[in-house]
VOKE-383528 format. One record per residue (C-alpha): residue in one letter; x negated, y negated, z negated; residue number from 1. Coordinates in Angstrom, 1 decimal. Example, Ala and Ser with C-alpha at 12.3 -4.5 7.8 and 13.67 -1.06 7.14 Angstrom:
% VOKE-383528
(pt A; (-12.3; 4.5; -7.8); 1)
(pt S; (-13.7; 1.1; -7.1); 2)
This chain:
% VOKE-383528
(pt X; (113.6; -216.6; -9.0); 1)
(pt X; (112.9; -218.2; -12.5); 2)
(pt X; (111.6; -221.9; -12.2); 3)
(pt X; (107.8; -221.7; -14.2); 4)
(pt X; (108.2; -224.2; -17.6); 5)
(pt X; (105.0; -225.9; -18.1); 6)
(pt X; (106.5; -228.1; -21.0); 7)
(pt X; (104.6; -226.6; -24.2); 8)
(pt X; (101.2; -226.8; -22.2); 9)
(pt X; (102.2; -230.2; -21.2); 10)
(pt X; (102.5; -231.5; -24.8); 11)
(pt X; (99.5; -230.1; -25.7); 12)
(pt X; (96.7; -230.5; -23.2); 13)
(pt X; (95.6; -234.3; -21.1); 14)
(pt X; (94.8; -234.4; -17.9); 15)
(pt X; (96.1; -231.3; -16.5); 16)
(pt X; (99.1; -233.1; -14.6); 17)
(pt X; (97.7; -232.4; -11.3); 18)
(pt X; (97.0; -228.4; -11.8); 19)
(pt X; (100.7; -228.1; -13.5); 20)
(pt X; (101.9; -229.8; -10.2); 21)
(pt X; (100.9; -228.0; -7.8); 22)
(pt X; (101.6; -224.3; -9.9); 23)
(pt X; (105.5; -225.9; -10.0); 24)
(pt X; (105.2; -227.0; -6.0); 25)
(pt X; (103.5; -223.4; -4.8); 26)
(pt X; (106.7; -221.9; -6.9); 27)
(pt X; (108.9; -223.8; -5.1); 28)
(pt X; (107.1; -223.5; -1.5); 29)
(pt X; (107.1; -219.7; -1.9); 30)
(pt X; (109.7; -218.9; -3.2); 31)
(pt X; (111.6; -217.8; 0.6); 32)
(pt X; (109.9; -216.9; 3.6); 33)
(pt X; (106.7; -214.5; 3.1); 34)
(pt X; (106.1; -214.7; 6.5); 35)
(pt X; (103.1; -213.9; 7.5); 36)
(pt X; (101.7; -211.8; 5.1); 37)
(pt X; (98.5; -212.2; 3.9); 38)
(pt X; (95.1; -211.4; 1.0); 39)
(pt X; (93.2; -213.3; -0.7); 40)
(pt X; (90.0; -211.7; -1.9); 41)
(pt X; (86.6; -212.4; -3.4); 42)
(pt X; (83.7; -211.3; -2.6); 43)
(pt X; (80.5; -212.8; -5.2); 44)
(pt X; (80.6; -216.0; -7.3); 45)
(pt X; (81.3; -218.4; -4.6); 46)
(pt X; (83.1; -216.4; -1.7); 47)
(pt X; (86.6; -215.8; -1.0); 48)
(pt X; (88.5; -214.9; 2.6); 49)
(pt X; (91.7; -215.2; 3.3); 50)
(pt X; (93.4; -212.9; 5.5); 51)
(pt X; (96.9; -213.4; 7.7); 52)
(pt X; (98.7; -210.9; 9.9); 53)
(pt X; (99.2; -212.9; 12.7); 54)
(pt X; (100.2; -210.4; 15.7); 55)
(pt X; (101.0; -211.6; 18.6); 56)
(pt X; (99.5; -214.7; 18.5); 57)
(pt X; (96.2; -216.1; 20.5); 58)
(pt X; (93.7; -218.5; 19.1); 59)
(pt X; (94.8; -221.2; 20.9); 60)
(pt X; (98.4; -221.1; 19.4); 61)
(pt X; (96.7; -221.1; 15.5); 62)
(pt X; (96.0; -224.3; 14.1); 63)
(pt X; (93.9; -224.6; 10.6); 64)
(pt X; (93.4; -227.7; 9.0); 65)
(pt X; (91.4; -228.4; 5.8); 66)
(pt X; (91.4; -231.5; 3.9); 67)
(pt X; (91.5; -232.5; 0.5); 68)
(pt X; (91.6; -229.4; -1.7); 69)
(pt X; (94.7; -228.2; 0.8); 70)
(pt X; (94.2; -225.7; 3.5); 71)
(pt X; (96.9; -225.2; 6.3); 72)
(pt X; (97.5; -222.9; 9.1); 73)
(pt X; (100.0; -223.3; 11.6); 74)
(pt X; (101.0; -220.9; 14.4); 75)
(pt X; (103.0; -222.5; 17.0); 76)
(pt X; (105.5; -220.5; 18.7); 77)
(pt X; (105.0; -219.4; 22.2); 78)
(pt X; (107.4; -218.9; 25.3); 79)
(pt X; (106.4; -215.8; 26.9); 80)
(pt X; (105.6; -215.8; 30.5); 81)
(pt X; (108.8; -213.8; 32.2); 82)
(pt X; (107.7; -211.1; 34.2); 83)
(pt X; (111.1; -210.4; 35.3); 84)
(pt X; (111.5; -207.5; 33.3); 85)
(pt X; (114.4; -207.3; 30.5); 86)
(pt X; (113.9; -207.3; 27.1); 87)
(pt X; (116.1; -204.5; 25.6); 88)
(pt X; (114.8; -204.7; 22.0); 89)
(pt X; (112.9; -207.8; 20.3); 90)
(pt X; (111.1; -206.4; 17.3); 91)
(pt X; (107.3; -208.0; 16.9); 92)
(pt X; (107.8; -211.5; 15.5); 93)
(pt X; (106.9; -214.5; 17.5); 94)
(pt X; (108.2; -217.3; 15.3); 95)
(pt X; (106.4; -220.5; 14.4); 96)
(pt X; (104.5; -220.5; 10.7); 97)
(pt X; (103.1; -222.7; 8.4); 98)
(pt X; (101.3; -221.5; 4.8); 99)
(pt X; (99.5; -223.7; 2.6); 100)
(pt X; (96.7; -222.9; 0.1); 101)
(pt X; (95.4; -224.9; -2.4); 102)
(pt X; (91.5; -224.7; -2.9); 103)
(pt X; (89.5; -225.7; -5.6); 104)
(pt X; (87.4; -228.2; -5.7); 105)
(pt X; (83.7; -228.2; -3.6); 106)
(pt X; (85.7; -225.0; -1.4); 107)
(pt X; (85.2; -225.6; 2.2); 108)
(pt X; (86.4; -223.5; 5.0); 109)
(pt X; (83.1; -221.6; 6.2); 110)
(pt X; (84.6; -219.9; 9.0); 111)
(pt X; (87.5; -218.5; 10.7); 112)
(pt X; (87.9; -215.6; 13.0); 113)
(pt X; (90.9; -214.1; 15.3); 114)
(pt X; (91.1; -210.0; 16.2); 115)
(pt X; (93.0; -207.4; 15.9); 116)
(pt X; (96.1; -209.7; 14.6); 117)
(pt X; (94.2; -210.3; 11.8); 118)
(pt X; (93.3; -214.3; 11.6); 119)
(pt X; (90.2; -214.2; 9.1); 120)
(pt X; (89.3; -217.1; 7.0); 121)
(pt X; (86.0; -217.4; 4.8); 122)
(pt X; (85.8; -219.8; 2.5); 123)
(pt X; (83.1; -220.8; 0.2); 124)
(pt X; (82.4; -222.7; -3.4); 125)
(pt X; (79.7; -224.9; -2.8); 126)
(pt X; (78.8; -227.3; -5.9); 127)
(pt X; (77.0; -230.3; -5.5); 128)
(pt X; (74.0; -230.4; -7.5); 129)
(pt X; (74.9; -233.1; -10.0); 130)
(pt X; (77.8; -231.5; -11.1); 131)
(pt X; (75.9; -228.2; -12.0); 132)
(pt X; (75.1; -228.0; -15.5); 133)
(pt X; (71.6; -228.9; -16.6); 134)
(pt X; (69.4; -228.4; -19.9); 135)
(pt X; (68.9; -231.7; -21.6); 136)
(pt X; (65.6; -231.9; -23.0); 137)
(pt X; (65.4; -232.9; -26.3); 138)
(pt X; (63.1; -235.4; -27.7); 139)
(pt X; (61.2; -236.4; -24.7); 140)
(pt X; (60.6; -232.5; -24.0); 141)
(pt X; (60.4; -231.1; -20.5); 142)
(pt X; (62.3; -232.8; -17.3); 143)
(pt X; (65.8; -231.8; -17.1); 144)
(pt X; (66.6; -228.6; -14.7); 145)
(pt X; (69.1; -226.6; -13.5); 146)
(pt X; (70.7; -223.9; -16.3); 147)
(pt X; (70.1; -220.5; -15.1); 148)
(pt X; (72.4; -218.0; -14.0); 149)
(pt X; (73.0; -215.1; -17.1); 150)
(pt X; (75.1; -213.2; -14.3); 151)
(pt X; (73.4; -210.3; -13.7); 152)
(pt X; (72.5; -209.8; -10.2); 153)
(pt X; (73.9; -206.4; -8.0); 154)
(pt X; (71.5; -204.0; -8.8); 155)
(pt X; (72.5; -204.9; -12.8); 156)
(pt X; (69.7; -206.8; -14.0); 157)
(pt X; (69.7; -210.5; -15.1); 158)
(pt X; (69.0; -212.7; -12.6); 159)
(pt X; (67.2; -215.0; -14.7); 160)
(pt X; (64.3; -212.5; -16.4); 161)
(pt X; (64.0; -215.0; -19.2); 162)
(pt X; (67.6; -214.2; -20.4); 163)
(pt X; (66.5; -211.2; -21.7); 164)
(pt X; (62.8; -211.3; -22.4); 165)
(pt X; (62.6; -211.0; -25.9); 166)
């Protein structure tokens, strides 16, 4: 695998060490075992899940921990009980993992779910308030407040009706 040069966009942009970081340490971190497999989706503005084939293993042998704009999951290896019978072909992986995902910033883990071999992670964008942006009034005018949304909703119409009241 080619290592990702960053260099030119380096020179020309401030304050971007961290992002340029972590693309060059998630090349590095993936760049072997793809084990388990996984999708990331979206789903809305603000909502994205995460999904790992985990097979095999029980919710008490996955461990998720969130903290600081870095998600992990960890399954820990189990020793199956013997039940005295032999094992003439090992085939379904049991081995320990650990992935790591980055999230932006103001994602939160919103909840995570075990079945079918499928360990299911929602995660959601939540912005504080103060860092939305807001309409400055100008001259004294009206008190500041939140800029609308100019998405348009899911049945196709803006979801502000001033947007396009003309």
């Amino acid at each position: 695998m080619s290592r990702l040069d960053f260099t030119p966009y380096r020179r020309s942009t401030v304050g971007f060490d961290r992002l340029f970081d972590m693309l060059e340490s998630q090349a590095r971190a993936n760049s072997g075992d793809n084990y388990p497999p996984f999708n990331i989706s979206k789903s809305g503005e603000d909502n994205y899940r995460i999904v790992l084939a985990v097979a095999g293993f029980r919710p008490q042998d996955i461990d998720i921990t969130a903290q600081a704009n870095l998600l992990t999951v960890q399954g820990k290896k189990r020793d199956d009980v013997d039940d005295g019978s032999e094992l003439l072909h090992v085939g379904i992986a049991n081995r320990g993992f650990e992935r790591r995902f980055e999230l932006a910033d103001y994602v939160r883990v919103a909840n995570a779910d075990l079945a079918d071999g499928l360990l299911v992670i929602d995660l959601v964008r939540e912005v504080p308030d103060a860092m939305k942006p807001k309409k400055i009034a100008v001259n004294g005018g009206a008190t500041l407040t939140a800029v609308p949304s100019s998405e348009p909703s899911e049945d196709g119409k803006p979801s502000d009706p001033s947007v396009n009241a003309a």
